[in-house]
VOBA-1610 file (N, C-alpha, C; in pm, whole numbers, padded with zeros to 5 digits, always signed):
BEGIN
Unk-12490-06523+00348Unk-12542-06539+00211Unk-12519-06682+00163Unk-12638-06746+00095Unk-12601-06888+00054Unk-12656-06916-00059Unk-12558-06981-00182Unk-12561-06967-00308Unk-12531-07091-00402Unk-12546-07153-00472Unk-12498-07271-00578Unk-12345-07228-00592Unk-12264-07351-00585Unk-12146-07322-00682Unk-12149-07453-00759Unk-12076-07450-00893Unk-12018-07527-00969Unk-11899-07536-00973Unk-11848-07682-01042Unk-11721-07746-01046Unk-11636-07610-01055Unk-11588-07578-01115Unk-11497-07442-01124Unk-11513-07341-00992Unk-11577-07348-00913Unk-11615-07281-00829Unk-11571-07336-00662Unk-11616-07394-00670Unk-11584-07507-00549Unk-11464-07545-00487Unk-11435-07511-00376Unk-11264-07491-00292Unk-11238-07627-00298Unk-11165-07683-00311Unk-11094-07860-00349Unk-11063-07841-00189Unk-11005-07784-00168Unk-10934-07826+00014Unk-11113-07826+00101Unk-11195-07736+00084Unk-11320-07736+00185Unk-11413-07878+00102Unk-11356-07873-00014Unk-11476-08005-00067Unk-11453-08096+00023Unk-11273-08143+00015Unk-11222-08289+00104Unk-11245-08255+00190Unk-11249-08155+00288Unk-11278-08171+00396Unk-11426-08175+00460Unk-11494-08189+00381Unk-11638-08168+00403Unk-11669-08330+00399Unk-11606-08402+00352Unk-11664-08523+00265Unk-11570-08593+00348Unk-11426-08593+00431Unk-11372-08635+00569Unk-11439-08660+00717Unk-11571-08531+00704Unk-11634-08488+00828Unk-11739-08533+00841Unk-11853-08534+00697Unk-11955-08515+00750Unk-11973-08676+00809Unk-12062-08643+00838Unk-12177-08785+00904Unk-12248-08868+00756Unk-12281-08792+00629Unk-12334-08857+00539Unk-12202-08868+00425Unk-12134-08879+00446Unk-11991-08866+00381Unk-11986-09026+00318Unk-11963-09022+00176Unk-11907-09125+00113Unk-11770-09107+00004Unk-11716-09190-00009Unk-11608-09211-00139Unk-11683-09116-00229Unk-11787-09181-00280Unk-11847-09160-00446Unk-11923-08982-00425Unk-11856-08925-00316Unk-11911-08746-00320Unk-11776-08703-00320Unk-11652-08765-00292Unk-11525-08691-00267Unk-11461-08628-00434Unk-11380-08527-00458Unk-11300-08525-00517Unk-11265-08619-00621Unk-11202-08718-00579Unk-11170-08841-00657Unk-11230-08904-00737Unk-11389-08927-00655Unk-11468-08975-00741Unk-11516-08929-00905Unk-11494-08785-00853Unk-11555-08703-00960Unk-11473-08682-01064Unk-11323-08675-01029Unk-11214-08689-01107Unk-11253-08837-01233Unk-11243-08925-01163Unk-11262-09083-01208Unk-11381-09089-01306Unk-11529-09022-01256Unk-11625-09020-01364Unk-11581-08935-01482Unk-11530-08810-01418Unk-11489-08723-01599Unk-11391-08757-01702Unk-11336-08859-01667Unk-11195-08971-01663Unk-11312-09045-01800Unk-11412-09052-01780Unk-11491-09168-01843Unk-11601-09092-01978Unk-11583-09000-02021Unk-11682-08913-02093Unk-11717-08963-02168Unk-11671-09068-02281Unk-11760-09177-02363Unk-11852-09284-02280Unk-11857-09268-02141Unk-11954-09366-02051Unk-12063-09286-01995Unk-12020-09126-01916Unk-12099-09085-01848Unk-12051-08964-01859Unk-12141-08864-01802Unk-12117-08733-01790Unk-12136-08662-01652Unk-12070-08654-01595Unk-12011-08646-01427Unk-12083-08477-01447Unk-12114-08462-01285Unk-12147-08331-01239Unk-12143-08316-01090Unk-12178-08218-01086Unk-12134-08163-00902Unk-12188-07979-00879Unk-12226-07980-00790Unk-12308-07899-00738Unk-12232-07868-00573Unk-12200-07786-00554Unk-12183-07739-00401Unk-12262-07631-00350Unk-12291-07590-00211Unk-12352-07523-00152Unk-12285-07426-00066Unk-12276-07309-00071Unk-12182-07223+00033Unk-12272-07104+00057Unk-12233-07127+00219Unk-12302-07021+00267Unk-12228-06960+00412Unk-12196-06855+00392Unk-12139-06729+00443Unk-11982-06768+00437Unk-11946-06827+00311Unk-11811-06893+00323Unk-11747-07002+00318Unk-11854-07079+00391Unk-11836-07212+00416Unk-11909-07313+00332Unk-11841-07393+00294Unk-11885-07521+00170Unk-11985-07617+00257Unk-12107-07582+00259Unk-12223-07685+00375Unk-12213-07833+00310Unk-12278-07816+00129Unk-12278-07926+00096Unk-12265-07943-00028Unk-12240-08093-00099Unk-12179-08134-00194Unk-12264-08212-00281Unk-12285-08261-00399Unk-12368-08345-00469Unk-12317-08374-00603Unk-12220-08505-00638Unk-12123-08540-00708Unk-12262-08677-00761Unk-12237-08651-00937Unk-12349-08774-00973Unk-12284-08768-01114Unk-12383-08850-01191Unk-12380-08904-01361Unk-12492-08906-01425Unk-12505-08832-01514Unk-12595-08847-01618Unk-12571-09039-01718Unk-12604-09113-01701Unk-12566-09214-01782Unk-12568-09189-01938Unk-12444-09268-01991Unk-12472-09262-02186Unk-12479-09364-02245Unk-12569-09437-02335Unk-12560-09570-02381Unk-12566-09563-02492Unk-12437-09641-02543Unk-12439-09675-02683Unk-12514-09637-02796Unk-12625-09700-02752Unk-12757-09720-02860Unk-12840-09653-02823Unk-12854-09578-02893Unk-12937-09434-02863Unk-13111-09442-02894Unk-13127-09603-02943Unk-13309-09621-02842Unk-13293-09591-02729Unk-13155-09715-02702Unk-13189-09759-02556Unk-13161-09619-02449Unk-13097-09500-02498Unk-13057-09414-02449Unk-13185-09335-02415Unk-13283-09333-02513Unk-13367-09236-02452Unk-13480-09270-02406Unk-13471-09432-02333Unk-13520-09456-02279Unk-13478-09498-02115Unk-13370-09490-02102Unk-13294-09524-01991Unk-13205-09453-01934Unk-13204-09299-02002Unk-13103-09221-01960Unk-13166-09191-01818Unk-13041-09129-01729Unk-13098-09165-01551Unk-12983-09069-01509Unk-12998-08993-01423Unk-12866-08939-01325Unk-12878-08974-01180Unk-12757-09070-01137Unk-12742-09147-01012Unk-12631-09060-00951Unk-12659-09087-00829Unk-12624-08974-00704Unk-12579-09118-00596Unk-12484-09148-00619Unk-12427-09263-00565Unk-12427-09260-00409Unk-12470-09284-00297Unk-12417-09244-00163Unk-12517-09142-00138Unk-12599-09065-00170Unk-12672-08931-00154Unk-12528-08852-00120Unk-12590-08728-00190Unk-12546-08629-00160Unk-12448-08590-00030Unk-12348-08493+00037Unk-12253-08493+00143Unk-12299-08386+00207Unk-12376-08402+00304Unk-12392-08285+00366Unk-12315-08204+00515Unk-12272-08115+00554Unk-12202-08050+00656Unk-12315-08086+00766Unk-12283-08174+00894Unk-12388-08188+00971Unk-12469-08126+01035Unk-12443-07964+01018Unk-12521-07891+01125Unk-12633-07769+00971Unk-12571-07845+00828Unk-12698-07840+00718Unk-12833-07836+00730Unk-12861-07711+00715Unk-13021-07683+00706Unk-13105-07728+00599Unk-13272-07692+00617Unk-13295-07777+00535Unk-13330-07688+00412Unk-13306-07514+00425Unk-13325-07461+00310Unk-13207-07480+00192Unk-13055-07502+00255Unk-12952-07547+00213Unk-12927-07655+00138Unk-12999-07767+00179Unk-12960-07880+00104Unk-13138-07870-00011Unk-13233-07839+00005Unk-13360-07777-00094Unk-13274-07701-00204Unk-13224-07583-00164Unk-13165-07527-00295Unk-13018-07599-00407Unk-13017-07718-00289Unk-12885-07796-00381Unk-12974-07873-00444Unk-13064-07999-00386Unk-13163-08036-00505Unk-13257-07975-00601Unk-13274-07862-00537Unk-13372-07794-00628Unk-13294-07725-00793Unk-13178-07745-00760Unk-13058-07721-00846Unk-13032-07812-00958Unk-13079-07924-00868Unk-13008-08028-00940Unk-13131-08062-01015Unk-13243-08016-01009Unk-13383-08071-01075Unk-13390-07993-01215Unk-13402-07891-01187Unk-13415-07772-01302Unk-13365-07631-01244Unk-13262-07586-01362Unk-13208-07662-01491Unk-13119-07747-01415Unk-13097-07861-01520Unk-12982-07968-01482Unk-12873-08018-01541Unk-12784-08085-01514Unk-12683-08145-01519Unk-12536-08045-01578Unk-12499-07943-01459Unk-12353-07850-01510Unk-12254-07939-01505Unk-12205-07965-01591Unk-12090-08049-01632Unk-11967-07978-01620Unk-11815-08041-01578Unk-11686-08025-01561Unk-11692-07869-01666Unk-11703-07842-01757Unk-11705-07726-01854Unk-11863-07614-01851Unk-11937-07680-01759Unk-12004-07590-01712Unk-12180-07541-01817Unk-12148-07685-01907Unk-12308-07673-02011Unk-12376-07710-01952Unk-12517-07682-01982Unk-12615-07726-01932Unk-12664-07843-02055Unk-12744-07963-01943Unk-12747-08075-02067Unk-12952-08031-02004Unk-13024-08000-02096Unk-13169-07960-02097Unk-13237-08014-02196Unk-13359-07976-02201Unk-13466-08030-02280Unk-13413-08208-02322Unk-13434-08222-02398Unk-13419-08405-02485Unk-13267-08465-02405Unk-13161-08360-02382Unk-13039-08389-02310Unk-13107-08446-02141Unk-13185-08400-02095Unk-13164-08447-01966Unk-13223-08588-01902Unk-13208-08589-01811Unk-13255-08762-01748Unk-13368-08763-01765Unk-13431-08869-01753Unk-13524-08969-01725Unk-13623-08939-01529Unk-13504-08966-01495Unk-13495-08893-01393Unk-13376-08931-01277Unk-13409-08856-01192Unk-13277-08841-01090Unk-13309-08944-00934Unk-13168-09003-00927Unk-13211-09092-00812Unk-13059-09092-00732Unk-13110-09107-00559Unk-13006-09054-00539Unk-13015-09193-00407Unk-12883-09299-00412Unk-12920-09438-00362Unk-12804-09433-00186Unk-12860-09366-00097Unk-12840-09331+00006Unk-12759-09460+00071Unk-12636-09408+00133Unk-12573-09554+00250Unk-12568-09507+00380Unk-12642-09351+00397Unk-12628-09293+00507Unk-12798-09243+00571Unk-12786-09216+00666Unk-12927-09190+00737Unk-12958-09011+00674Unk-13051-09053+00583Unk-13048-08875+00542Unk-13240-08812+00600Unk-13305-08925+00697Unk-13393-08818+00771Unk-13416-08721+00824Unk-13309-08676+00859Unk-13359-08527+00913Unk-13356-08462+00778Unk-13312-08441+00679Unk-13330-08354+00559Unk-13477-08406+00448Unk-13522-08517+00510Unk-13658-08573+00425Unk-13735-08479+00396Unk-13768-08352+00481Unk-13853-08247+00393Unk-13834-08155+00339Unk-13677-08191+00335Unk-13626-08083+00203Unk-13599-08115+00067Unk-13602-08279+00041Unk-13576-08343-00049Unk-13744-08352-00088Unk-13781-08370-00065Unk-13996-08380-00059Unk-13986-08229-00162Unk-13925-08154-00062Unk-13968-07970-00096Unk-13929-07957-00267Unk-13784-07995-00295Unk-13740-08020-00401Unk-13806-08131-00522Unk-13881-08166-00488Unk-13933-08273-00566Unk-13904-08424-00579Unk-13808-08464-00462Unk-13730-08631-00476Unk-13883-08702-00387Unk-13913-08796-00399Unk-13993-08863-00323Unk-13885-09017-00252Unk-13938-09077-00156Unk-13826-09186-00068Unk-13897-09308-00123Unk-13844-09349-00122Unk-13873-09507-00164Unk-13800-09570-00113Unk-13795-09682-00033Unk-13779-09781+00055Unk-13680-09829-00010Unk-13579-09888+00085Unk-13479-09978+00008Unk-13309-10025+00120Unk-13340-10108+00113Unk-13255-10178+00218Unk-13056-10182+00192Unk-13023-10239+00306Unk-12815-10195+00336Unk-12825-10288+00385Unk-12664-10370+00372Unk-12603-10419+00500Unk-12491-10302+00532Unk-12476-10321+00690Unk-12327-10251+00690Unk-12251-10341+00790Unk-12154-10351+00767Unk-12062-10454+00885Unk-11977-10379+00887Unk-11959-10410+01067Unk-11844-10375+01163Unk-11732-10498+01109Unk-11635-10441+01042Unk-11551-10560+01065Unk-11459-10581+01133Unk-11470-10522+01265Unk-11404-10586+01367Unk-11453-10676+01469Unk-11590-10681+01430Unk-11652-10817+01490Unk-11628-10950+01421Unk-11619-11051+01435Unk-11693-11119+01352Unk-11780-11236+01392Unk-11890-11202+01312Unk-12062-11242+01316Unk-12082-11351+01178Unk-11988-11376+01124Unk-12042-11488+01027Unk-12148-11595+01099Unk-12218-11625+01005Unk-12317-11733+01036Unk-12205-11864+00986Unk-12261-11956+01153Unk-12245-12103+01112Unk-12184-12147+00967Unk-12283-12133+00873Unk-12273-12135+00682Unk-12167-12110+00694Unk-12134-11989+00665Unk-12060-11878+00593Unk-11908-11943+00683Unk-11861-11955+00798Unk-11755-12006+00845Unk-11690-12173+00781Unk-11838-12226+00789Unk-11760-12382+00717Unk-11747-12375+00572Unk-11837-12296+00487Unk-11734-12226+00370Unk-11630-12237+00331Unk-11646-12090+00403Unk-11458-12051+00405Unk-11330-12173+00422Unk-11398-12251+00556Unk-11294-12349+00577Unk-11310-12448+00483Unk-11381-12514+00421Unk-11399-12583+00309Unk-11331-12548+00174Unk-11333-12447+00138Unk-11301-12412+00049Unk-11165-12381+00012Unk-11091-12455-00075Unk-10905-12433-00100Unk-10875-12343-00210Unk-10967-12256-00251Unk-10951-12111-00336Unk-10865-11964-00244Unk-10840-11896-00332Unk-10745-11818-00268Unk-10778-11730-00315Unk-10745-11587-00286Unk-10774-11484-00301Unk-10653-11371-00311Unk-10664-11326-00388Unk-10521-11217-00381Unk-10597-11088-00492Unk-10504-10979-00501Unk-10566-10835-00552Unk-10533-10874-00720Unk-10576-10773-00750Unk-10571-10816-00915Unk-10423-10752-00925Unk-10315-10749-00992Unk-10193-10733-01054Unk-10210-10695-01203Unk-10279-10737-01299Unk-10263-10687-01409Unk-10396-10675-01495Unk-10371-10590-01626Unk-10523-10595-01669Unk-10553-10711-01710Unk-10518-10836-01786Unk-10546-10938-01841Unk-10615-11002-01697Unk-10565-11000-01557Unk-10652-11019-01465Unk-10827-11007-01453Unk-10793-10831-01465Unk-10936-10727-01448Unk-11025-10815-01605Unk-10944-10814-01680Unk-11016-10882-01820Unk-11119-11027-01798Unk-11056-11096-01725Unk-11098-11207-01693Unk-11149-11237-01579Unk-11134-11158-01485Unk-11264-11105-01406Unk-11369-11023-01464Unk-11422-10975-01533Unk-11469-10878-01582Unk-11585-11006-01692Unk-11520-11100-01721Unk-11600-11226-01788Unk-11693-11293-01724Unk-11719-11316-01601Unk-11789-11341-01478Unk-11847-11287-01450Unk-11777-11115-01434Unk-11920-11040-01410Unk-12032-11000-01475Unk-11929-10988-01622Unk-12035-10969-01763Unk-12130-11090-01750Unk-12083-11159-01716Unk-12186-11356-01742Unk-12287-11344-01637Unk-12290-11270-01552Unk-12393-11261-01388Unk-12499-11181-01459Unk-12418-11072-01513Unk-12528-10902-01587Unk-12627-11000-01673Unk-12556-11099-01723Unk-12665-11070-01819Unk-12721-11209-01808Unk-12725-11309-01733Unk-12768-11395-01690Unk-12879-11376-01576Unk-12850-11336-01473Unk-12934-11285-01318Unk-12953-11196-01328Unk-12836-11069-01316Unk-12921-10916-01273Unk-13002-10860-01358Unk-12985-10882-01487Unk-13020-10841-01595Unk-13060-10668-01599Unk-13007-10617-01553Unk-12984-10448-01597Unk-12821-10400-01664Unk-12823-10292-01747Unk-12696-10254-01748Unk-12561-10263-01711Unk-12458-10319-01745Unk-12321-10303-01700Unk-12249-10187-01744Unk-12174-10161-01667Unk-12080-10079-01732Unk-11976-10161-01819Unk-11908-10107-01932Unk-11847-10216-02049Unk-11707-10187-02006Unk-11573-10306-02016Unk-11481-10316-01960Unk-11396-10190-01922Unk-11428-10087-02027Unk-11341-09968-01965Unk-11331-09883-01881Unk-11478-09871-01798Unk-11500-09811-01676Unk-11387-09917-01562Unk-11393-10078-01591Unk-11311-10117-01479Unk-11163-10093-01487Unk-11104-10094-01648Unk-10968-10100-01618Unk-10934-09969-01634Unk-11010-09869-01589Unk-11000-09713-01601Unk-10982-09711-01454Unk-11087-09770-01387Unk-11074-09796-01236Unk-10909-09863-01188Unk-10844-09981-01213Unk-10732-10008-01204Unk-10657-09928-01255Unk-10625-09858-01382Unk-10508-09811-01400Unk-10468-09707-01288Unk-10655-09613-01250Unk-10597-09482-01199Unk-10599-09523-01025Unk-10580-09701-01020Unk-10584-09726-00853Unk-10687-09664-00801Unk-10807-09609-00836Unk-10948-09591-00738Unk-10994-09716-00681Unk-11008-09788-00732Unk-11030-09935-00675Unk-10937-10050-00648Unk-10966-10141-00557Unk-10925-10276-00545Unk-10956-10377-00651Unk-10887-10480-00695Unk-10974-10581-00711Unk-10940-10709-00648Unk-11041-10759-00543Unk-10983-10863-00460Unk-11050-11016-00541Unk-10948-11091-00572Unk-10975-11155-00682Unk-10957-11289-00646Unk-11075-11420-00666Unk-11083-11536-00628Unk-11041-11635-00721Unk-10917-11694-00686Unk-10869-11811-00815Unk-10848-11938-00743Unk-10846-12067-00841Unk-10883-12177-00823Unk-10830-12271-00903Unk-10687-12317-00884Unk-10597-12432-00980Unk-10571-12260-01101Unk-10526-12201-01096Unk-10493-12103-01149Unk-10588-11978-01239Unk-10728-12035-01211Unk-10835-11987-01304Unk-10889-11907-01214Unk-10915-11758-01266Unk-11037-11639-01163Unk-11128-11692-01176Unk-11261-11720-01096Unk-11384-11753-01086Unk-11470-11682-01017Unk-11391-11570-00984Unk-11489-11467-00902Unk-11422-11348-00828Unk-11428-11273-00781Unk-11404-11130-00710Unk-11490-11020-00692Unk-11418-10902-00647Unk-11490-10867-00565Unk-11443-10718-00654Unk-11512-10574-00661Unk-11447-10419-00670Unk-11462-10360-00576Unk-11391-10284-00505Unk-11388-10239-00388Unk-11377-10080-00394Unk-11394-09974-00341Unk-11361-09863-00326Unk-11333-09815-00166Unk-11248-09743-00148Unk-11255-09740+00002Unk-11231-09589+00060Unk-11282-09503+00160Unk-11232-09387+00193Unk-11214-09419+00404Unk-11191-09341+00496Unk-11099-09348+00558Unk-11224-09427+00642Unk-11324-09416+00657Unk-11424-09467+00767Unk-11477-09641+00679Unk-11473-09614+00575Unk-11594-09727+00506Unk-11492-09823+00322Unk-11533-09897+00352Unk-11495-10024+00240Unk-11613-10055+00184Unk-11607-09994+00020Unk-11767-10029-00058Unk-11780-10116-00159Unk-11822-10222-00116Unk-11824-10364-00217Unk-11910-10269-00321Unk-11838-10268-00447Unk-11919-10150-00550Unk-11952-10260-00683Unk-11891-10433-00652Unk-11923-10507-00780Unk-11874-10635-00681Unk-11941-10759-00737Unk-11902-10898-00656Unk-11939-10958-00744Unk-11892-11074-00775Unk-11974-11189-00874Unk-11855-11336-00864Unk-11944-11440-00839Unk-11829-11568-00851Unk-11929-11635-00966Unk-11828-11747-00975Unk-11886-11858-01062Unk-11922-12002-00939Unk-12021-11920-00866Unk-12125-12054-00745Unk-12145-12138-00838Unk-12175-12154-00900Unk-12285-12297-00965Unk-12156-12391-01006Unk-12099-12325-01106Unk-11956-12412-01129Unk-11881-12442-01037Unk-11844-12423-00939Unk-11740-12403-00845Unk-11790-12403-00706Unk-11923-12502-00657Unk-11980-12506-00551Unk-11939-12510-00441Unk-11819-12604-00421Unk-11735-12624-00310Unk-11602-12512-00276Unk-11620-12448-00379Unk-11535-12306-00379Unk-11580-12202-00304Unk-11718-12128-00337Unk-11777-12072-00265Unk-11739-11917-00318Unk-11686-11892-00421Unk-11633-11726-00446Unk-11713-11623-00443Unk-11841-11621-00462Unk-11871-11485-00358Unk-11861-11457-00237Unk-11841-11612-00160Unk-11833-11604-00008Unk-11731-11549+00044Unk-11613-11611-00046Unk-11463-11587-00035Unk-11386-11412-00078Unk-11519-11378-00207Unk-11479-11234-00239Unk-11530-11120-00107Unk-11681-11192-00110Unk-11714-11083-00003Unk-11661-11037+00158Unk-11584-11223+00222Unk-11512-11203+00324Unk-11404-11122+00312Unk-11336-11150+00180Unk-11183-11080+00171Unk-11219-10922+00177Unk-11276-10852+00145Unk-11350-10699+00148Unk-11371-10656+00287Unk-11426-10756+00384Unk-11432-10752+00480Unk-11322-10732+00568Unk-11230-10817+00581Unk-11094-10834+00628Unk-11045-10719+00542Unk-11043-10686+00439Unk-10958-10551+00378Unk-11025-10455+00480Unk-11144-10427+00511Unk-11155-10354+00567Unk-11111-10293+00714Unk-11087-10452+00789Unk-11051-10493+00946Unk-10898-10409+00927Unk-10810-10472+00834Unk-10679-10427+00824Unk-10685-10264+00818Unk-10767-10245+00731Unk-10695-10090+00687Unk-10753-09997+00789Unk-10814-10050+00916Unk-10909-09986+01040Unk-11013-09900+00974Unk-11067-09952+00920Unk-11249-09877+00865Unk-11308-09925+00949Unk-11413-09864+00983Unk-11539-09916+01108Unk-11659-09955+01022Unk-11627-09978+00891Unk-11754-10022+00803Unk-11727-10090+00711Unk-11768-10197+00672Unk-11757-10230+00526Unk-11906-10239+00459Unk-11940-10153+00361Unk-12079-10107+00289Unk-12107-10220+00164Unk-12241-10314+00209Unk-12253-10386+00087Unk-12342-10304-00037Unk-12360-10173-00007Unk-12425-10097-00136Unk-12571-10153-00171Unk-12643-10236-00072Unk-12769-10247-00163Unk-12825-10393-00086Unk-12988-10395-00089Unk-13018-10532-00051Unk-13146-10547-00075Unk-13193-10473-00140Unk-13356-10485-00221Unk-13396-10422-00165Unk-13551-10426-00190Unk-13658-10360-00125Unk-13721-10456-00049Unk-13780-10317+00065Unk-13816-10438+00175Unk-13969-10549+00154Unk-13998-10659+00234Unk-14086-10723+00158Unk-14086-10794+00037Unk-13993-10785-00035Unk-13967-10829-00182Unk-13892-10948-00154Unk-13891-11102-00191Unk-13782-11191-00171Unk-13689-11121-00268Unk-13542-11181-00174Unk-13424-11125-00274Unk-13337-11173-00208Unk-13256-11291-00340Unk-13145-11366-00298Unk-13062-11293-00243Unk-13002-11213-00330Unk-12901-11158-00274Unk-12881-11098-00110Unk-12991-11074-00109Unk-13025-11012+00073Unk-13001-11103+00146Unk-13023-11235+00123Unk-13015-11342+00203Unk-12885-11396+00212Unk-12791-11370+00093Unk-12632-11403+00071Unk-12562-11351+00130Unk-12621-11164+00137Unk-12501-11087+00257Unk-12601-11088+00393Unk-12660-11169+00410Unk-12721-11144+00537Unk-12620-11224+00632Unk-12579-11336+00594Unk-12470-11480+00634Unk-12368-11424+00715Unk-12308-11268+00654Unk-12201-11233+00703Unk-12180-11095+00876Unk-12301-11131+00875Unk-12322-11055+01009Unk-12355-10913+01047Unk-12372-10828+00919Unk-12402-10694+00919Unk-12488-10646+00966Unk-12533-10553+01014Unk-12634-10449+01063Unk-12764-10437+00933Unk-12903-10434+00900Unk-12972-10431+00834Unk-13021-10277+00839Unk-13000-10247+00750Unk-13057-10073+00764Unk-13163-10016+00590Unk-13253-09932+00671Unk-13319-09893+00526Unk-13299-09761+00541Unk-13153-09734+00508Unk-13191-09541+00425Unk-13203-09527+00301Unk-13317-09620+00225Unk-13370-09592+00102Unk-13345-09492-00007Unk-13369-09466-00092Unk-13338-09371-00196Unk-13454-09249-00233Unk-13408-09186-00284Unk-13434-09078-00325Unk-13482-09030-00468Unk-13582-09005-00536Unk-13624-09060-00673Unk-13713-08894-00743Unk-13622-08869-00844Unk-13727-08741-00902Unk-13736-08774-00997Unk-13828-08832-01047Unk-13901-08829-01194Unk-13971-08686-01286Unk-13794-08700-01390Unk-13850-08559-01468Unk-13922-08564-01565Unk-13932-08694-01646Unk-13997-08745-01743Unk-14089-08890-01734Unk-14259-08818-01668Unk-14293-08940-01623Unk-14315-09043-01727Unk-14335-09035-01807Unk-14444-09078-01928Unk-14279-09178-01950Unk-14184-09143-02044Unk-14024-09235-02036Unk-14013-09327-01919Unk-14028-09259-01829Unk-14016-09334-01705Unk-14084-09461-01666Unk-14229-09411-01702Unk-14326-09551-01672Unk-14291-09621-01804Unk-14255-09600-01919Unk-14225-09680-02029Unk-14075-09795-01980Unk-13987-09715-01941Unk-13887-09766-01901Unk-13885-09851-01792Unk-13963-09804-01685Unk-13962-09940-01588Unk-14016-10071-01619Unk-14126-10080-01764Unk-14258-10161-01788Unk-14128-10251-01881Unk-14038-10173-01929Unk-13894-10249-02010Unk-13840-10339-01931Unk-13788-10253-01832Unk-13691-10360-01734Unk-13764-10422-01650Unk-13889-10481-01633Unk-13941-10602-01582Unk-13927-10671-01687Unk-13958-10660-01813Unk-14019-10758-01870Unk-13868-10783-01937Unk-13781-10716-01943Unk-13608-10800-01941Unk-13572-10836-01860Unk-13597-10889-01705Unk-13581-10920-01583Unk-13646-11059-01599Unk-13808-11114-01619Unk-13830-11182-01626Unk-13832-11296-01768Unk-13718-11274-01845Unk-13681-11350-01959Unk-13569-11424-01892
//
């Protein structure tokens, strides 16, 4: 017999161990993660969905409804992200992981207490930004209503190392140092850099300082942090589970600090965190879409990773918001 469970429902010992095993297994589906988002309820509204059948916990689907401030901008941008796709048990069928998305489509979003957030409450729509190969389940996610959309990874072995030419005389050039963050006035002033990138270059959403030093207090994250005559100018957020190291935030001050090099220096140190703590991966989380120029693709390309597209996953519940909202964030992209 195979059935939905919710948070209250769901064996904590078969979750971790499901999310230890599988093959599509990330940090951001474990336990922890989910702990850390409900940790945040003035930011987001965490949910989770499991799948059991004849006993056994197949699969998992840990995400966020986003909340913003300003409640234009809210109901035009509200979104539920599925960080990592979903965790599936590898020998997961495809009616199994259909009835977990099909779950997650309508009705949606069971929260830690078990409401349903519906009608005007729910997303925009649901997107689920894969670091793992989730093809063999593509026509169950189709069946459910997600459509794929293209979209590119690095992943590095970091027990090779493949730096490009560049990226080595860098490093050696450069007399900046790197050490973990120690205190919040640290995370604070890292957190100034990154705010200055958001809204300078990436120009989408940040999360506002308390998601990070929510992240430090409860130790879910690293922060490997780049200073220079005593000033941060850049670092790196890290998350890590036993296979993989996930650069989950990076930002230096390049332009100021040319001969410094601190994204070079944040993103190597992540790397090497990873060599030490024996992960067979370090995950740069993202590298555009393919065909599209994109700096950033070209920044972690330097460092020797594997190029992979297990693209994302996209259900649009509200098209009409949706096409309004994307026609937004170009035209705040190109200001």
């Amino acid at each position: 017999m195979t059935h939905i469970l919710t948070y209250n429902q769901i064996n904590r010992q078969q979750w971790s161990e499901l999310v230890r095993t599988s093959e599509t297994r990330t940090w951001f589906q474990s336990p922890e993660a989910y702990d850390f988002y409900a940790s945040l309820p003035e930011l987001m509204e965490p949910f989770v969905y499991g799948v059991e059948s004849d006993g056994k916990l197949c699969a998992v689907c840990v995400g966020y409804v986003t909340k913003e401030s300003n409640s234009i901008r809210q109901f035009f941008t509200r979104r539920a992200i599925i960080i990592g796709g979903p965790c599936l048990a590898n020998d997961c069928v495809n009616e199994e992981v259909k009835l977990l998305l099909s779950t997650l489509n309508f009705p949606y979003g069971v929260s830690r207490s078990e409401e349903l957030s519906t009608g005007s409450n729910a997303p925009i729509y649901i997107e689920t930004r894969n670091f793992n190969d989730f093809s063999h389940w593509k026509e169950a996610f189709e069946d459910a209503g997600f459509s794929y959309k293209p979209h590119l990874n690095f992943h590095v072995d970091p027990s090779v190392n493949k730096l490009s030419d560049n990226r080595k005389r860098q490093l050696k050039k450069s007399d900046a140092v790197v050490s973990e963050g120690v205190s919040e006035l640290e995370i604070r002033e890292w957190y100034k850099v990154l705010a200055e990138l958001y809204r300078t270059k990436v120009k989408t959403p940040l999360w506002p300082i308390d998601f990070f030093l929510e992240a430090y207090r409860q130790d879910i994250a690293k922060f490997l942090l780049v200073k220079h005559e005593g000033r941060i100018i850049g670092g790196s957020m890290v998350v890590a589970d036993e296979r993989t190291v996930y650069e989950w935030f990076e930002c230096g001050l390049n332009a100021q600090y040319k001969d410094q090099y601190p994204s070079v220096l944040a993103t190597y140190a992540g790397i090497q965190l990873a060599h030490q703590s024996g992960c067979a991966r370090y995950d740069m989380m993202g590298a555009g879409e393919p065909g599209v120029p994109y700096g950033v693709r070209d920044f972690k390309a330097e460092f020797g990773g594997q190029l992979v597209e297990h693209g994302r996953f996209l259900c649009v519940c509200k098209p009409i918001l949706y096409k309004i909202g994307t026609i937004g964030i170009k035209i705040l992209k190109r200001k």
